[in-house]
C-alpha positions as CSV (number, residue, x, y, z in Angstrom):
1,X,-21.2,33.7,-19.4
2,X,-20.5,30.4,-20.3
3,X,-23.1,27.9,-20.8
4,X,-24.0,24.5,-19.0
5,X,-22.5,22.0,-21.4
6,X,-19.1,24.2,-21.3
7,X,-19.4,24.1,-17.2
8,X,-19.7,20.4,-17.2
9,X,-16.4,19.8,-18.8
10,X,-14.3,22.1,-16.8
11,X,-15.7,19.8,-14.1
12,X,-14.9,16.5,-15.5
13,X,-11.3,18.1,-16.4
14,X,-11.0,19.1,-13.0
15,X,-11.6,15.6,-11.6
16,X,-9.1,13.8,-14.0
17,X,-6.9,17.0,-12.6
18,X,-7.5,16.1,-8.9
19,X,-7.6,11.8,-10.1
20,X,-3.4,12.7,-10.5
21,X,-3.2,13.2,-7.3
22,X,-4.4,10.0,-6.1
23,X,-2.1,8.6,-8.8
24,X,0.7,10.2,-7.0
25,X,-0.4,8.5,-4.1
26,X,-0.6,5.2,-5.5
27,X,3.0,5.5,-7.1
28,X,4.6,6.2,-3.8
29,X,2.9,3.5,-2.0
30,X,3.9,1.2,-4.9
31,X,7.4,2.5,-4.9
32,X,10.1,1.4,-2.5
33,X,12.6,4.7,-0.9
34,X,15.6,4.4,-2.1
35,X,18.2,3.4,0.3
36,X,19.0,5.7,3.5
37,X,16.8,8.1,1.7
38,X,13.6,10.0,3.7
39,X,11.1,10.0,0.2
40,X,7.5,11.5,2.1
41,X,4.5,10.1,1.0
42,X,2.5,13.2,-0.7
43,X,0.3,12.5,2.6
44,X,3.2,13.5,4.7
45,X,4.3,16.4,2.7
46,X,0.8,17.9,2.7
47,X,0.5,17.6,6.2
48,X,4.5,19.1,6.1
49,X,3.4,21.9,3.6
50,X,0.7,22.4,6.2
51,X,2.9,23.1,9.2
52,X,6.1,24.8,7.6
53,X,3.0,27.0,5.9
54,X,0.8,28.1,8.6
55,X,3.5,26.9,11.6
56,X,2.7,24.8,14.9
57,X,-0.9,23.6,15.1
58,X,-3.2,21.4,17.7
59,X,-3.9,17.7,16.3
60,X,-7.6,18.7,15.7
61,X,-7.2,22.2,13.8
62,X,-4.5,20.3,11.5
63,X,-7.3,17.2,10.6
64,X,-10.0,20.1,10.0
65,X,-7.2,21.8,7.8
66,X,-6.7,18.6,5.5
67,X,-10.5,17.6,6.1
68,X,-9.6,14.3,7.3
69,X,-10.5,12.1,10.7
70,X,-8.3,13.2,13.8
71,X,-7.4,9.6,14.1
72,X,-5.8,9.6,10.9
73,X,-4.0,13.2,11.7
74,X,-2.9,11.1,15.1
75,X,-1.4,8.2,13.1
76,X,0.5,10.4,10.5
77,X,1.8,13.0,13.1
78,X,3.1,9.6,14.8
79,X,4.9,8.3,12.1
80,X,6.4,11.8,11.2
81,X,7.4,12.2,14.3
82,X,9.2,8.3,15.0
83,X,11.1,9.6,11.7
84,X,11.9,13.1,13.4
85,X,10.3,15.4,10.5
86,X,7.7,16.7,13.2
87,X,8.2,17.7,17.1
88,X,5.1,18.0,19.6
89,X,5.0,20.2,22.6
90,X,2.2,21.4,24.7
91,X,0.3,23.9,23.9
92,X,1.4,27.3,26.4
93,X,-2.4,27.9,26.3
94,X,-3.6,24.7,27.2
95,X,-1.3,22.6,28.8
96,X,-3.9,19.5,27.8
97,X,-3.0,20.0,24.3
98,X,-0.4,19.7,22.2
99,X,1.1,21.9,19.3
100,X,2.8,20.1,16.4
101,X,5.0,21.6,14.6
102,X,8.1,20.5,11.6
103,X,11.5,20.1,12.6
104,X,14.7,21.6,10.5
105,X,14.9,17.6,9.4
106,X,10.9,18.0,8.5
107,X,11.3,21.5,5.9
108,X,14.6,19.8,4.7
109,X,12.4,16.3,3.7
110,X,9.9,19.0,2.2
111,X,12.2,20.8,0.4
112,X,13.6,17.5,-1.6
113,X,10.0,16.0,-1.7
114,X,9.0,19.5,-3.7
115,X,12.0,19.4,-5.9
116,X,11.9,15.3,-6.8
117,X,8.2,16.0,-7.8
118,X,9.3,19.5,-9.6
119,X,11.5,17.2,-11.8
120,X,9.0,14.6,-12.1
121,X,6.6,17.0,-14.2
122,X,9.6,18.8,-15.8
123,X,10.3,15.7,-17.5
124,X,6.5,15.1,-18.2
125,X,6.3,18.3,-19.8
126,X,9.5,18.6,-21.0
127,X,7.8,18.9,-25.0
128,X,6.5,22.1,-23.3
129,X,7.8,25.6,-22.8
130,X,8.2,27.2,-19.7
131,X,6.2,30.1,-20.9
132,X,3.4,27.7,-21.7
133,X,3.7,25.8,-18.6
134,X,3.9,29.4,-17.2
135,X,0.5,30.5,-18.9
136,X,-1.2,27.1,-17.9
137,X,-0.1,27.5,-14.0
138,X,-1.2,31.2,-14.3
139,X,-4.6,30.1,-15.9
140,X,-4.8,27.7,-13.2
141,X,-4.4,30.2,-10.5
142,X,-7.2,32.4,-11.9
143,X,-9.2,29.9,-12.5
144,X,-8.8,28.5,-8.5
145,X,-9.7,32.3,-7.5
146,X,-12.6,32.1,-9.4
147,X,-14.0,28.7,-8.2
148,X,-13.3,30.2,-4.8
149,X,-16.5,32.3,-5.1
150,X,-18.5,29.0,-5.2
151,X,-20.7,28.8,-2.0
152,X,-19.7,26.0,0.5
153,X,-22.7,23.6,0.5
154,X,-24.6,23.4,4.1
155,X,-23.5,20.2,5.8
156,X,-26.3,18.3,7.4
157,X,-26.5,17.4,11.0
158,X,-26.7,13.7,10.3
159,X,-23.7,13.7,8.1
160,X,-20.1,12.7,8.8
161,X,-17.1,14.7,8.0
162,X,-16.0,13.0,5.2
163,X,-12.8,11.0,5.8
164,X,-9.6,10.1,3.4
């Protein structure tokens, strides 16, 4: 069993972890697409990732997915859509609703958003070996399963989905 103290810094490692992707965020929105290119904000290729993953989904079950506000699920389906990476149709099972789902354009835009950030951290770990980087991601993995088994915390009534 590891103690407290140990515990403590795993967290604090795990938040500077999680503080790269916000970083990630702030680099794209600070950095202009290159010309006639379609470069997805990691936003848009999480909410990509999410439908080429799991396939179609209603507005609501993809903003309880990603743990966000529907109207921000709205807005980002809208401008993935004006850009023709996602396609909406109604849902056979409700005709109210509506499934979105990604286009061939939309897995193509994921496919070189995965592979421009793949290079990204090649080159940022390029002192590293791939069988270090390999033991690292495998660590990771294990250590993901693990924190798994953590109990959700009970949400209170009077409290707000948090929003991003």
């Amino acid at each position: 069993m590891i103690s407290t103290s140990t515990a403590s810094d795993l967290v604090e490692a795990i938040r500077e972890f999680v503080g790269l992707g916000r970083l990630a965020r702030q680099l794209a929105d600070a950095e202009p697409p290159a010309e006639g290119s379609c470069v997805l904000h990691p936003s848009s290729a999480g909410l990509l990732g999410l439908l080429v993953g799991e396939g179609e989904q209603r507005l609501g079950v993809l903003a309880a997915s990603l743990d966000v506000d529907a109207s921000v699920i709205s807005r980002r389906v809208a401008a993935l859509e004006e850009a023709g990476l996602v396609a909406r149709r109604p849902d056979p099972q409700d005709r109210r609703a509506q499934l979105v789902g990604a286009t061939d354009r939309g897995r193509a835009a994921l496919v070189a958003y995965r592979e421009h950030r793949a290079e990204q951290v090649a080159a940022a770990l390029a002192h590293r070996t791939d069988e270090e980087v390999g033991r690292i991601a495998g660590e990771l993995r294990g250590l993901v399963a693990d924190l798994h088994r953590i109990p959700p915390a009970p949400r209170r009534r009077s409290e707000p989905a948090p929003t991003r």
